[in-house]
C-alpha positions as CSV (number, residue, x, y, z in Angstrom):
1,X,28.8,32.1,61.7
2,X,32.0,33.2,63.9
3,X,33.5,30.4,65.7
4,X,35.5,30.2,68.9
5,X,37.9,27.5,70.5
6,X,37.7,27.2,73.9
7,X,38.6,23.9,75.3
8,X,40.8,20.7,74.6
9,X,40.1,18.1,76.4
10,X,42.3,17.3,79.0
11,X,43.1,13.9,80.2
12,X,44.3,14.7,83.7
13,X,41.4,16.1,84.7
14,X,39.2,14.9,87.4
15,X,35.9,13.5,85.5
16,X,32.2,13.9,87.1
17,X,29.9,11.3,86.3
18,X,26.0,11.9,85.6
19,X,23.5,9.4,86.9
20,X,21.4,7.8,83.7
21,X,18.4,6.0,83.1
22,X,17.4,3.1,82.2
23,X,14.5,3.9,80.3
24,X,14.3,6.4,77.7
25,X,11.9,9.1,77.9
26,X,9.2,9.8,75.5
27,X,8.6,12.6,73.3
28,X,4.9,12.4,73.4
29,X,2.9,10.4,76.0
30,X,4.9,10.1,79.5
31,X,6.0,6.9,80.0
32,X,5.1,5.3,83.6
33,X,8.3,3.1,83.8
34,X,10.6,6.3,84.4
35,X,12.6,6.2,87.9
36,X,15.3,3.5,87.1
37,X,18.8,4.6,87.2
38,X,21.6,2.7,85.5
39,X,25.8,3.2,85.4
40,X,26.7,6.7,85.5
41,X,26.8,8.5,82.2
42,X,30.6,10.1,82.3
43,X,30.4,13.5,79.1
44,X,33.8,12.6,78.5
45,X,33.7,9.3,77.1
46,X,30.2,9.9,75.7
47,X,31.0,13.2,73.3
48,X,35.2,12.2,72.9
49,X,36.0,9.2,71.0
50,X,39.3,11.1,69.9
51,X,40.4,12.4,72.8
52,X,43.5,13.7,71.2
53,X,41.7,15.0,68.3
54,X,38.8,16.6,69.8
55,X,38.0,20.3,70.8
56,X,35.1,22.2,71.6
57,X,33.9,25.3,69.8
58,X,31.5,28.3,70.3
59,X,29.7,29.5,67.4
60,X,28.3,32.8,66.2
61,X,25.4,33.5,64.3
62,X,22.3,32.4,62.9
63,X,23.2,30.2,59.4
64,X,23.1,26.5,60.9
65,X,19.7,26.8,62.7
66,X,18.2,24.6,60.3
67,X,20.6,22.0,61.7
68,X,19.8,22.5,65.4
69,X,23.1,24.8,65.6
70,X,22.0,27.7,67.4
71,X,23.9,31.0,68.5
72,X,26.1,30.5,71.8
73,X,25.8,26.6,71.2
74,X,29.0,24.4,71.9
75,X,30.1,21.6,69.5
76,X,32.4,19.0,69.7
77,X,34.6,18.8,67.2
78,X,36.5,15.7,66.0
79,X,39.6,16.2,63.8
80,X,40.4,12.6,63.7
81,X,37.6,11.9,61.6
82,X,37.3,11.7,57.5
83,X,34.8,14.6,56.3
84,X,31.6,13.0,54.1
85,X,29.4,14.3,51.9
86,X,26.4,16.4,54.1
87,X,28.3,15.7,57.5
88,X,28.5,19.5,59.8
89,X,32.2,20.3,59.4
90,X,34.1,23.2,60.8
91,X,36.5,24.7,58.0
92,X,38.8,27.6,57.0
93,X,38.2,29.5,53.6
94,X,40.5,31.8,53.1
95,X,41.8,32.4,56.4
96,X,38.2,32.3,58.0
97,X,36.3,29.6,60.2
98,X,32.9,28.7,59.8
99,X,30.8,25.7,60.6
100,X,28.7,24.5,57.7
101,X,26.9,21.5,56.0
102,X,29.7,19.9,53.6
103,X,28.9,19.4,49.7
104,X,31.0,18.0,47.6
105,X,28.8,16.7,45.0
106,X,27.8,18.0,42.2
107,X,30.6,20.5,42.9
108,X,32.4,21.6,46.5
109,X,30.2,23.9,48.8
110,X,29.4,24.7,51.8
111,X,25.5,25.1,52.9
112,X,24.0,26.7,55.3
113,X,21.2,25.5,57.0
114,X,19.7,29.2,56.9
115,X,17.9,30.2,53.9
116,X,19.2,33.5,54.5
117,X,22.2,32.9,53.4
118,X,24.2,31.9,50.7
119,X,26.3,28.9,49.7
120,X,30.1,29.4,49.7
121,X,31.3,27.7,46.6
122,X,34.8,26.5,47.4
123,X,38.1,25.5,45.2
124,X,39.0,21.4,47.0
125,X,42.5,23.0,47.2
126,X,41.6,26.5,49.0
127,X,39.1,24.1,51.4
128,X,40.9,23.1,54.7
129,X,38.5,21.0,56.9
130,X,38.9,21.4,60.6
131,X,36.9,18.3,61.6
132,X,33.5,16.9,61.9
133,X,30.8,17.9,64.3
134,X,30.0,15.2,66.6
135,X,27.3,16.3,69.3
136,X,26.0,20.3,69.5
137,X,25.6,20.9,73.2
138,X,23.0,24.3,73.6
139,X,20.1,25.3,76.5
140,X,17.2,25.0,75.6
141,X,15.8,28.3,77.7
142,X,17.5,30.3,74.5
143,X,16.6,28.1,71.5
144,X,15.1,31.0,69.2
145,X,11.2,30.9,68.6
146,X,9.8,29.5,65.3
């Protein structure tokens, strides 16, 4: 999975805020309560916590599907934070970015979430971890058929 930078957040910029809800909506019988709105939602403080940290990403490919990580999708990407065992990282093996599921026990790999592909053992000293994925932004008019 190929993996492209293409924005840091930037402070000075104007921010648009997004109306939200009150209520929550339901993933299987519709709820009758819908219609209040609440404060508006503003991206910016709801995907950064690091703002100086953060950056947003593009990936390529098919090998994090299994973790809702589809082709074209955008994730937020926090530096700031420690990676943990299982936690989405983005990370540099030998010179090359990829965004994977983080092993570290019972030895250092990196999983896809794509049974078509492999695990990438890795050295701890070759490893260089980019940061943590926070939130995967993607449309769901191109989310791939199962």
């Amino acid at each position: 999975m190929r993996l492209r930078i293409i924005a840091i957040p930037d402070e000075a910029a104007p921010r648009q805020a997004f109306r939200q809800f009150l209520e929550t909506v339901a993933a299987g019988f519709p709820s009758p309560a819908i219609g209040y709105e609440d404060t508006p939602l503003d991206l910016n403080e709801y995907c950064v916590r690091a703002k100086t940290a953060t950056y947003f990403v593009r990936c390529e490919g098919e090998s994090m599907i299994g973790a809702g990580i589809f082709d074209g999708d955008l994730l937020v990407v926090d530096k700031s934070k420690a990676a943990a065992d299982g936690q989405i990282v983005i990370a540099s093996v030998d010179g090359e970015f990829t965004v994977k599921k983080l092993q570290l026990r019972p030895e250092p790999m990196l999983l896809a979430m794509n049974p078509r592909y492999k695990p990438i053992p890795v050295e701890p000293d070759c490893l260089e971890i980019w940061g943590v994925v926070t939130y995967v932004i993607h449309r769901t008019d191109n989310v791939p058929a199962q």
